[in-house]
Backbone as numpy.savetxt, mean C-alpha at the origin, in Angstrom:
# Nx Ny Nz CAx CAy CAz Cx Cy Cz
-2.84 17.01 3.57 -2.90 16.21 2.35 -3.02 17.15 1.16
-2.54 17.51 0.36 -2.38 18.12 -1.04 -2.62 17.26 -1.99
-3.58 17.92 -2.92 -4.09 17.43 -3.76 -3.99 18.25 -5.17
-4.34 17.67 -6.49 -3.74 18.54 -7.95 -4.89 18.98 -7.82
-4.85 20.02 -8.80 -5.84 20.91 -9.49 -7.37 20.06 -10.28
-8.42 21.11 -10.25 -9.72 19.83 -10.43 -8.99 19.29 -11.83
-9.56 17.90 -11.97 -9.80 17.54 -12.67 -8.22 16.91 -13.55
-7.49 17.12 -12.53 -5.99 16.50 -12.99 -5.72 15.09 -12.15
-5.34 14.25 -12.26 -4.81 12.91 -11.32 -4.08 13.26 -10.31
-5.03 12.42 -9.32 -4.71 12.47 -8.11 -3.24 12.48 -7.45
-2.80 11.70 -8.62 -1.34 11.16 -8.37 -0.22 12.77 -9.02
0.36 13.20 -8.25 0.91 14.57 -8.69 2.99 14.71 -8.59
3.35 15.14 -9.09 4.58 14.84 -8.95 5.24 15.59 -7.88
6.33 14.81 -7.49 6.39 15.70 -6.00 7.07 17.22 -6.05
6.83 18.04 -5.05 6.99 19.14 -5.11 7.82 19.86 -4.59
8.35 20.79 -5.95 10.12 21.47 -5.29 10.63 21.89 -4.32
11.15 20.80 -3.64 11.61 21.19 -2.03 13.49 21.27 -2.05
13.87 22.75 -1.88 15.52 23.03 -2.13 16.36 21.38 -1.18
17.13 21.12 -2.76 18.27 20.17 -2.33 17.27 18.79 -2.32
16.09 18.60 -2.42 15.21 17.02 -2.24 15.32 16.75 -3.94
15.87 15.48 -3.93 15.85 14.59 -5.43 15.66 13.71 -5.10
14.18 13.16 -5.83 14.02 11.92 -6.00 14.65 10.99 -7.00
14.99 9.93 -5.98 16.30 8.92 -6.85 15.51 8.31 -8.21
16.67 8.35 -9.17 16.58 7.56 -10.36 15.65 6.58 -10.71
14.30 6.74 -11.16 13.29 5.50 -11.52 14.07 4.33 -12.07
15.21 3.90 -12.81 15.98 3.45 -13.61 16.31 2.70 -12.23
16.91 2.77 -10.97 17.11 2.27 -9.95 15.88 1.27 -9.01
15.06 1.66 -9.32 13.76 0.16 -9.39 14.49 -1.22 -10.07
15.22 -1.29 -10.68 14.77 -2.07 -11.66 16.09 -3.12 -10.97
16.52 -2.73 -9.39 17.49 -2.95 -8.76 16.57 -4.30 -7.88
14.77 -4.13 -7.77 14.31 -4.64 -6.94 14.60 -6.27 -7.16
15.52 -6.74 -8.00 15.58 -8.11 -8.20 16.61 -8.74 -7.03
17.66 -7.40 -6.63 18.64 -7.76 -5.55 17.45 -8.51 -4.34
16.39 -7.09 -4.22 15.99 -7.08 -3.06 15.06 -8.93 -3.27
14.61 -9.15 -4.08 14.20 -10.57 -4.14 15.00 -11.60 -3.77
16.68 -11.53 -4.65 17.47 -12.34 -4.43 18.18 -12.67 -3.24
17.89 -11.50 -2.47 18.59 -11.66 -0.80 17.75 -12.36 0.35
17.04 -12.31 0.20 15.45 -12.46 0.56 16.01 -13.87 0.84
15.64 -14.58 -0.52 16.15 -16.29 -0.13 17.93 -16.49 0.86
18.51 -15.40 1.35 19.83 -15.95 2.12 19.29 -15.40 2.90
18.23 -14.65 3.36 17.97 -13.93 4.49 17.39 -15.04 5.77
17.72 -15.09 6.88 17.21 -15.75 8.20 15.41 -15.90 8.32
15.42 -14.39 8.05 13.82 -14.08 8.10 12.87 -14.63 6.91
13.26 -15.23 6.22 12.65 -15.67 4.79 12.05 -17.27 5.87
13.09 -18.03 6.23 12.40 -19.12 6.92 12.15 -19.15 8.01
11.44 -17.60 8.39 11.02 -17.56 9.57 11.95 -17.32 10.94
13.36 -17.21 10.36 14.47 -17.43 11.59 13.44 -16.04 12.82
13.93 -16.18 13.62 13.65 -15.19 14.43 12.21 -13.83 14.19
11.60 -14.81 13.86 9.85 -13.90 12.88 9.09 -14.53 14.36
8.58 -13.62 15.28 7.40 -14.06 16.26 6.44 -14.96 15.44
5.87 -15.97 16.16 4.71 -17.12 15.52 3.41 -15.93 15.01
3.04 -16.03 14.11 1.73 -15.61 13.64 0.48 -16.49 14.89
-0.34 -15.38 14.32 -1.45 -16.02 15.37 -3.21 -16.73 14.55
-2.56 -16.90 13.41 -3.76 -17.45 12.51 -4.46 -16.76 12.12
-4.07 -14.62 12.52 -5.12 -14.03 11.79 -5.23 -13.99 10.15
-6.20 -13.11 10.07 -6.64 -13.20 8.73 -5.48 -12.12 8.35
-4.81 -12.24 7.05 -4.00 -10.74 6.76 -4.11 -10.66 5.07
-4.96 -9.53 4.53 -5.01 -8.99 3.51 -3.70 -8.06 2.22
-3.74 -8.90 1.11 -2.58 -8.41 0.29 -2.94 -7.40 -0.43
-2.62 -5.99 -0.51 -3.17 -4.98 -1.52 -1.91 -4.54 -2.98
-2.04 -4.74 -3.67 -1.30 -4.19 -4.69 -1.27 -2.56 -5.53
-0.03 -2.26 -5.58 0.05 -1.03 -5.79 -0.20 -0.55 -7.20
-0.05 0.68 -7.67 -0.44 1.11 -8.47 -0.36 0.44 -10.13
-1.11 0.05 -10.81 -0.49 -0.37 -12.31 -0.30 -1.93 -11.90
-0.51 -2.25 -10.67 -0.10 -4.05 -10.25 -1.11 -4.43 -9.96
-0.89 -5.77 -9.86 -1.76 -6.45 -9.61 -1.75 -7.62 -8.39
-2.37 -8.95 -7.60 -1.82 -9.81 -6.82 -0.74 -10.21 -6.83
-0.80 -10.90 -8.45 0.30 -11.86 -9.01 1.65 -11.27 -7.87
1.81 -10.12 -7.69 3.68 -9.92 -7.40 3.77 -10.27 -5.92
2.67 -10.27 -5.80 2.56 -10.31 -4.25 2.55 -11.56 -3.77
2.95 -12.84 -4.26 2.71 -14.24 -4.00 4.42 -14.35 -2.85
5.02 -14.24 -3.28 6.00 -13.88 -2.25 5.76 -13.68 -0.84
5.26 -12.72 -0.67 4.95 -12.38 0.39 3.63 -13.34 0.97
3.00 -13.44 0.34 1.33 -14.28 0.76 2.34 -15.90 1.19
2.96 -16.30 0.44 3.41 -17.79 1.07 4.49 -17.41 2.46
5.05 -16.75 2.35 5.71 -16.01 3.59 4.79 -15.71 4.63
3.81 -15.79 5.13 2.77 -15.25 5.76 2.16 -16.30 6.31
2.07 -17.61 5.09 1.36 -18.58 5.65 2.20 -19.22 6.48
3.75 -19.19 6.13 4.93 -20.22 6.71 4.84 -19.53 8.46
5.05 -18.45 8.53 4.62 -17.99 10.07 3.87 -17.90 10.93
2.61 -18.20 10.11 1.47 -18.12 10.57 0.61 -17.80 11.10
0.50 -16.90 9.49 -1.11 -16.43 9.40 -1.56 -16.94 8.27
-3.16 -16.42 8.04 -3.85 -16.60 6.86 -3.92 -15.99 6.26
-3.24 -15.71 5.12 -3.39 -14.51 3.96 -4.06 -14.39 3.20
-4.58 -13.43 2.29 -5.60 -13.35 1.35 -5.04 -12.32 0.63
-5.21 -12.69 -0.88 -5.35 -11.84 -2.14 -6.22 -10.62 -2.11
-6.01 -9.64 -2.18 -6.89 -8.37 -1.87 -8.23 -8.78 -2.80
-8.07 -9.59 -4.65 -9.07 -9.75 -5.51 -9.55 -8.19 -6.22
-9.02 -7.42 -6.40 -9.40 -6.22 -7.20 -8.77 -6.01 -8.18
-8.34 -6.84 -8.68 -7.76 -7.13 -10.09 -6.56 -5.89 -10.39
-6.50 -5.56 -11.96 -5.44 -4.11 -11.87 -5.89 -3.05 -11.20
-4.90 -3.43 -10.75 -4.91 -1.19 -9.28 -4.88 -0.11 -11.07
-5.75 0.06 -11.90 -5.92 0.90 -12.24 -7.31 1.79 -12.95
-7.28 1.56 -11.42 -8.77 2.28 -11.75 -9.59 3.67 -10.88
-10.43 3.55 -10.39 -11.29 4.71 -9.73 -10.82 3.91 -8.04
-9.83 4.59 -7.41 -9.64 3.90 -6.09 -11.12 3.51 -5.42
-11.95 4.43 -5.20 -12.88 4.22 -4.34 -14.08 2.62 -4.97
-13.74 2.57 -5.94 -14.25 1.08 -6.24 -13.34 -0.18 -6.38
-12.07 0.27 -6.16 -11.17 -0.96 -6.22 -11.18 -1.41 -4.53
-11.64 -0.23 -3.77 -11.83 -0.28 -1.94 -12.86 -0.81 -1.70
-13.96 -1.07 -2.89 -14.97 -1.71 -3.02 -14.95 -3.43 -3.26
-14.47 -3.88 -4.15 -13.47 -4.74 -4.38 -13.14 -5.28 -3.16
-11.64 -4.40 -2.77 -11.29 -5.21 -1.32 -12.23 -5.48 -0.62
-13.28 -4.15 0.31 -14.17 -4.38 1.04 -14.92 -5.97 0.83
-15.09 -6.20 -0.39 -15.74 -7.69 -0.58 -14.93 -9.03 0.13
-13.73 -8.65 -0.19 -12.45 -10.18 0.48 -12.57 -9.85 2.19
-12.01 -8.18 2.18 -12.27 -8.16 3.89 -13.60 -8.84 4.73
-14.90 -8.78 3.82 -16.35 -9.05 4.55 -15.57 -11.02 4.18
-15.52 -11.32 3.64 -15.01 -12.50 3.24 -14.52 -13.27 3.81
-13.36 -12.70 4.73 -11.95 -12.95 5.34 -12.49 -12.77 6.61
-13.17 -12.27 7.05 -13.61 -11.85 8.68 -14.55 -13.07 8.17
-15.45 -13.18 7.95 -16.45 -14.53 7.93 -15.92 -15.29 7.68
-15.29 -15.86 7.03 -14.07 -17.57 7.04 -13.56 -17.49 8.42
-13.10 -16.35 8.97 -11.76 -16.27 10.15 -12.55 -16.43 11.46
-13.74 -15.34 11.84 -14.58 -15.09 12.25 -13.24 -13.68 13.34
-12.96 -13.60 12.73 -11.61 -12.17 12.94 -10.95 -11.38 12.33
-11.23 -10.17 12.84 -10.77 -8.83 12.09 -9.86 -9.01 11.66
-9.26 -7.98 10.03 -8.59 -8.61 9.45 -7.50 -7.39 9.54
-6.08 -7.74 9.17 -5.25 -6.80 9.20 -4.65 -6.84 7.21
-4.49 -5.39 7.05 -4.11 -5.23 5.54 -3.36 -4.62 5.80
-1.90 -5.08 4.57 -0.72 -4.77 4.07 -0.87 -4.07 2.62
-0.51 -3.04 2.60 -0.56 -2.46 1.00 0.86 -1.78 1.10
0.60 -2.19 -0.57 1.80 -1.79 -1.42 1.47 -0.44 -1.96
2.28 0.69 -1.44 1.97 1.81 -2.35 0.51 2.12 -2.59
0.52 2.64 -3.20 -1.35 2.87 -3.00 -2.09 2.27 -3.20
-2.05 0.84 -2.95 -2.63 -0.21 -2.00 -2.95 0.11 -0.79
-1.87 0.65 0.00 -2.18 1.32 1.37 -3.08 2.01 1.60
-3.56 3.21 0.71 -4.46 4.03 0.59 -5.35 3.42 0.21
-5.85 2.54 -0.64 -7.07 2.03 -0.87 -7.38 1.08 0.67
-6.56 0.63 0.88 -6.78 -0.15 2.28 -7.19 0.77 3.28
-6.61 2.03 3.04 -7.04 2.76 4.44 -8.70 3.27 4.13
-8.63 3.18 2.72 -10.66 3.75 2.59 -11.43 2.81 3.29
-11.19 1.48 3.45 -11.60 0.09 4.16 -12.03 0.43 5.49
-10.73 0.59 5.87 -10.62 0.62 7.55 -11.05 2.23 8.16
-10.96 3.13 7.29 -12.04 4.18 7.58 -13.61 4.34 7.67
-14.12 2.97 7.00 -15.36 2.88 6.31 -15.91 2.15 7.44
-15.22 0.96 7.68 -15.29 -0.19 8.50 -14.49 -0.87 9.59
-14.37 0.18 10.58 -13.34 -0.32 11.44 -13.56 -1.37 11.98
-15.15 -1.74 12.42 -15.18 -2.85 12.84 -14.94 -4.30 12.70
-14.44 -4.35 11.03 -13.66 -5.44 10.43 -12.26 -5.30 10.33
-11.24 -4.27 10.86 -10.31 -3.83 10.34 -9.85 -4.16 12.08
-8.33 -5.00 11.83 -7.44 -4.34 13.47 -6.18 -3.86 13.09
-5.76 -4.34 11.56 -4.44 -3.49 11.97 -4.47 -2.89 10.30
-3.67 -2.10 10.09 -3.40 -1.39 8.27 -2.29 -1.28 8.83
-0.85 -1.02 7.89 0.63 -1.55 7.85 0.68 -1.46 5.96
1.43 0.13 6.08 1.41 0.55 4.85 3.25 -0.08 3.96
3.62 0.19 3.27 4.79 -0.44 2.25 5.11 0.73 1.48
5.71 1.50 1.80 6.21 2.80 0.56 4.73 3.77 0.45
3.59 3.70 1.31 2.31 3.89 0.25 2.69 5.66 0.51
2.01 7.00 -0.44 1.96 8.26 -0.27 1.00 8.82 0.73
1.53 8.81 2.11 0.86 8.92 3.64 0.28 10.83 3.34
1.06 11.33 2.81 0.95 12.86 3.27 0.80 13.57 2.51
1.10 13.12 1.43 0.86 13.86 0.16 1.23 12.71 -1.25
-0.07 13.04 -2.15 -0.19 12.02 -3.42 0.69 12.22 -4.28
2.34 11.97 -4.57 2.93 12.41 -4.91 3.93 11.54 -5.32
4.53 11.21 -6.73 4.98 10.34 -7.36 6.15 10.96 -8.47
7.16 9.96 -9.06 7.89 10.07 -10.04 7.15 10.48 -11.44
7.59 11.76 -12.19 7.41 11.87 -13.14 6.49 11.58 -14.35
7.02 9.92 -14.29 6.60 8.89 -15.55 5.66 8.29 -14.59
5.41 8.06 -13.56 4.14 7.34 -12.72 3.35 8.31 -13.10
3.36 9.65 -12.87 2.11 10.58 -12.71 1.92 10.63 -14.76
2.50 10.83 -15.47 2.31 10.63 -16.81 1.37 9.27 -16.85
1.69 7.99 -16.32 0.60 6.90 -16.53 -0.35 7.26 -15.97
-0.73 8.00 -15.07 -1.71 8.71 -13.81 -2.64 8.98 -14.96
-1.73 9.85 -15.64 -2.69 11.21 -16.60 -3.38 10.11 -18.03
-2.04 9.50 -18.45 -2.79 8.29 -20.13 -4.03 8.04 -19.36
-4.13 6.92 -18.13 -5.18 6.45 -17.66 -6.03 6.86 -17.39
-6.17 7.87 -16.83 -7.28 9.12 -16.64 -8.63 9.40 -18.25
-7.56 10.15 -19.02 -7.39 10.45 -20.18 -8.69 8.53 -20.93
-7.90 7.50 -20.94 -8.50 6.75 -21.55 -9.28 6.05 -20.48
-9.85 6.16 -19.62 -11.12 6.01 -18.82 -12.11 7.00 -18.89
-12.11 8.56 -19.83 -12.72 9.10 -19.64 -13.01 9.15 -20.87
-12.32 8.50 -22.13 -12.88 8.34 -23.75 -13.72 6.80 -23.66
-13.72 6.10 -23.00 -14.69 4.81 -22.93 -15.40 4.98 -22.08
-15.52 5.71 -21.13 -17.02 5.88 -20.09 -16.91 7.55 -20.09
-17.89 8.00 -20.23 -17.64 9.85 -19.68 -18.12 9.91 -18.07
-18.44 8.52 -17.67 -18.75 8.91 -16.12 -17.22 8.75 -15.33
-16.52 8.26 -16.45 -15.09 8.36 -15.53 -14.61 9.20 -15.28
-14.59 10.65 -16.24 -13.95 11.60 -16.23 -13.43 12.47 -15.06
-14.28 12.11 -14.26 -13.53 12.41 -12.59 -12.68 11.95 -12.16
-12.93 10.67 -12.17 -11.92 9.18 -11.42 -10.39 9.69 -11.47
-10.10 9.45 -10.39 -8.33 9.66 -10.45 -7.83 11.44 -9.55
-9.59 12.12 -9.53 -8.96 13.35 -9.44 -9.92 14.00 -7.86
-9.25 14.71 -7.90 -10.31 15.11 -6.85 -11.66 15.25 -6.56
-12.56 15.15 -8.03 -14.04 15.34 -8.18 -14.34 14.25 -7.92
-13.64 13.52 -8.40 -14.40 12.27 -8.29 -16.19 11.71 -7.29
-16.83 11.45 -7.38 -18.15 11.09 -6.94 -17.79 10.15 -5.73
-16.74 9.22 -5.92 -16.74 8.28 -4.74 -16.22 9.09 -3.24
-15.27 10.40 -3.72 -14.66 10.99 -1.97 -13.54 10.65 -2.11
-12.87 9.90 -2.82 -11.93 9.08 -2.46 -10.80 9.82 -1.75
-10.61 11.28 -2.12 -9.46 11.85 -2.12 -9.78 12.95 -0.78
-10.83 12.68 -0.79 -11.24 13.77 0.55 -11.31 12.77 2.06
-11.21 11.40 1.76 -11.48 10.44 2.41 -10.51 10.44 3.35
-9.42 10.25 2.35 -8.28 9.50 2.72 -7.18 10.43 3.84
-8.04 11.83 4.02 -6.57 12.51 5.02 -7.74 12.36 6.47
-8.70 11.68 6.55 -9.20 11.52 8.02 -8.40 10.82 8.99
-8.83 10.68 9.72 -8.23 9.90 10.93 -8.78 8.39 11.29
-8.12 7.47 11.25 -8.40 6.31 11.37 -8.80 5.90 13.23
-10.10 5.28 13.03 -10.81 4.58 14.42 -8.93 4.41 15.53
-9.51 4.32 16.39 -8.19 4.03 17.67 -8.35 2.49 18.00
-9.33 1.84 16.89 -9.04 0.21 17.38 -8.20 -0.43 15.74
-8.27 0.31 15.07 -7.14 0.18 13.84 -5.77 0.62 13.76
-5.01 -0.43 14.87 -3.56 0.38 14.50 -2.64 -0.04 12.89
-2.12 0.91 12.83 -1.35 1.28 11.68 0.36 1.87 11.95
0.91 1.63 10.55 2.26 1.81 10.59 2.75 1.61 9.51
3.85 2.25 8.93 4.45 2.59 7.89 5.79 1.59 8.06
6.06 1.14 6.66 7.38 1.00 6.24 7.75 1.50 5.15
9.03 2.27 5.17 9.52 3.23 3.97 10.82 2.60 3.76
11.44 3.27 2.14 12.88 3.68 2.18 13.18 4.82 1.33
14.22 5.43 1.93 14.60 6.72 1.30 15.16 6.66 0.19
15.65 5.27 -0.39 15.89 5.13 -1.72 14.75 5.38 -2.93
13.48 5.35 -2.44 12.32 4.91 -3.15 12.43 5.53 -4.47
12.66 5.42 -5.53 12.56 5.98 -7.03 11.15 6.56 -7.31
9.74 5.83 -6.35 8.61 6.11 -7.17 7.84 7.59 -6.22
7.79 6.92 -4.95 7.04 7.71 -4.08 8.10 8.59 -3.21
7.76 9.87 -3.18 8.77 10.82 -2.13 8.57 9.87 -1.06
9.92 9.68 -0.15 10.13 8.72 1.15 9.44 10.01 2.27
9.66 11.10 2.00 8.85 12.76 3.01 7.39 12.15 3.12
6.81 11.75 2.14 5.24 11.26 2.02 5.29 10.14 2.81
6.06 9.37 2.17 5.26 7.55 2.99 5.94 7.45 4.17
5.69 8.50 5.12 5.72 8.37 6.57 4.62 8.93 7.37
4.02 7.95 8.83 2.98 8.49 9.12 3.45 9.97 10.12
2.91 10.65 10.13 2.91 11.98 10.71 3.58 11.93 12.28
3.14 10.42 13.37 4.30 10.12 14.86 5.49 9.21 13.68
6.36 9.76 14.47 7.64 9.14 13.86 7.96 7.83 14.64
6.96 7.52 15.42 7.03 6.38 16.59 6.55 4.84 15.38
5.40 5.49 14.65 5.23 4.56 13.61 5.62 4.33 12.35
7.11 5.07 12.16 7.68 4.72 11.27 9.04 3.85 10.84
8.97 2.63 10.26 10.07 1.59 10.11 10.99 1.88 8.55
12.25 2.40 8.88 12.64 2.37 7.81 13.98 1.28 7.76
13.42 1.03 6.27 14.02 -0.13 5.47 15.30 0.31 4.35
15.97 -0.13 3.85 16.70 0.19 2.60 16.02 -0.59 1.53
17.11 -0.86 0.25 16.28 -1.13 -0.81 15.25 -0.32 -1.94
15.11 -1.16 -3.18 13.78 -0.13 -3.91 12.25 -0.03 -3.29
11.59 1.19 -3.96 9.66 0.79 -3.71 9.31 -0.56 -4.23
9.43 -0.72 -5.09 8.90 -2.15 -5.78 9.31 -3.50 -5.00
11.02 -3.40 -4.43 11.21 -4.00 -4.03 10.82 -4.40 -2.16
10.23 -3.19 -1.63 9.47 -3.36 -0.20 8.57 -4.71 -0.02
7.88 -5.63 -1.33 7.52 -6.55 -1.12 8.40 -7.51 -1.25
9.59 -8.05 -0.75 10.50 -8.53 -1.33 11.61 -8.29 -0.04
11.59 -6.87 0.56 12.75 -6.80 1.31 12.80 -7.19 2.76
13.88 -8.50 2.90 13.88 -8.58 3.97 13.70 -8.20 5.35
14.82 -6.96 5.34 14.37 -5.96 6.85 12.36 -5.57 6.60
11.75 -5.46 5.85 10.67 -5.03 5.60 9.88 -6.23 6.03
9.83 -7.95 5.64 9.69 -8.78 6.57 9.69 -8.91 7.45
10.95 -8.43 8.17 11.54 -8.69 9.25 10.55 -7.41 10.75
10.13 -6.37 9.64 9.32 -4.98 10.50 7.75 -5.70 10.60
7.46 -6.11 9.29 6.32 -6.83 9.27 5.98 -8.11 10.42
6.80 -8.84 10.45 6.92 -10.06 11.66 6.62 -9.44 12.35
7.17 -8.38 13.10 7.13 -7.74 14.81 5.99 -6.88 14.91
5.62 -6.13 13.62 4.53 -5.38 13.93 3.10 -5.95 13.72
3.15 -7.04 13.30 1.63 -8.37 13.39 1.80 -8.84 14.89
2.68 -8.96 15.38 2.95 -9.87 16.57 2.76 -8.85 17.56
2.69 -7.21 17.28 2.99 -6.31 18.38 1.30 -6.25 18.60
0.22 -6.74 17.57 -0.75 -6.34 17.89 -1.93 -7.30 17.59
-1.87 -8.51 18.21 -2.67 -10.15 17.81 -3.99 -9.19 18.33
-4.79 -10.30 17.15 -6.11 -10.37 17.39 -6.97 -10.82 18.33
């Protein structure tokens, strides 16, 4: 796991590897296809999606987002059946290790309504805040099932890591206890946390695409290539893309509660 220099955001731009270009941010803005196919897709009404098994399954939102985008997917979830839940940590822009705080509250939440461990889906570093969860607390956690998130290294487009830095920057002129947040000092761990190894009763798995404009696609894969599903389409659009549904269906079903 590579991390920036003290006291710079966590979030770092990815790093010069001969002949690797990350595609056009301007090409996000494509993720409306990936919405619009979605509704002709089989898997949207469930065609061929294994039955859900009524677990509990947690929505995390990625960086700069919030639930709201994620309603898509949450009514998709219920139609197959499971029970979904809003992660509730309002904007992903803040000190991760308290937005994992946040979740942690819906997960204790979601296991007591369900009276069953819960499985979380994150978007982009959603994933990573989800994985501080299920590192913390495996015993509420059975499955994590990441979406584009930066598995291997914190490493982003350009203009993402520029919002990285504004935000940083103006969390640390309205609180001076922020001035860590975002970076490796940080007080919560967050960044030292996150390259452990997750319990062996929390399985996990990646879905990527090599199109991704935001996150190097080299990063958002887990380290066995056994757990990695790749999709086409944009990052933004992974909540949205069918085949990414379609990985999601089989990999809830590969591992009931």
């Amino acid at each position: 796991m590579s991390i920036t220099k003290l006291r710079e955001p966590i979030i770092a731009e990815p790093e010069a590897v001969p002949s690797l270009k990350v595609p056009p941010l301007w090409k996000e803005f494509l993720w409306t296809l990936d919405w619009a196919l979605l509704r002709f897709h089989p898997v949207y009404y469930g065609v061929n999606v294994p039955k859900g098994d009524g677990s509990p399954v947690i929505l995390v939102p990625g960086f700069l987002g919030t639930d709201s985008y994620l309603y898509e997917l949450y009514f998709w979830l219920a139609r197959v059946g499971y029970r979904p839940y809003m992660s509730g940590i309002g904007l992903n822009a803040e000190c991760p290790g308290a937005l994992a705080g946040r979740l942690l509250a819906t997960v204790r939440r979601a296991h007591a309504q369900t009276g069953r461990p819960v499985r979380i889906i994150g978007h982009s570093l959603g994933g990573i805040i989800g994985r501080r969860v299920c590192l913390e607390h495996p015993d509420l956690a059975r499955q994590l099932i990441y979406l584009g998130s930066p598995l291997q290294a914190v490493q982003a487009h350009p203009l993402v890591v520029a919002s990285a830095t504004v935000l940083h920057t103006t969390l640390s002129l309205i609180n001076a206890q922020h001035r860590d947040c975002l970076t490796d000092r940080c007080p919560c761990g967050f960044v030292n946390d996150i390259g452990k190894e997750l319990a062996s009763n929390v399985d996990h798995a990646a879905i990527y695409t090599r199109a991704d404009g935001v996150v190097d696609w080299h990063s958002a894969q887990e380290s066995d290539p056994r757990l990695n599903f790749e999709v086409g389409g944009t990052h933004i659009g992974l909540v949205y893309n069918p085949l990414a549904y379609k990985a999601l269906g089989d990999l809830l079903a590969a591992h009931r509660c």
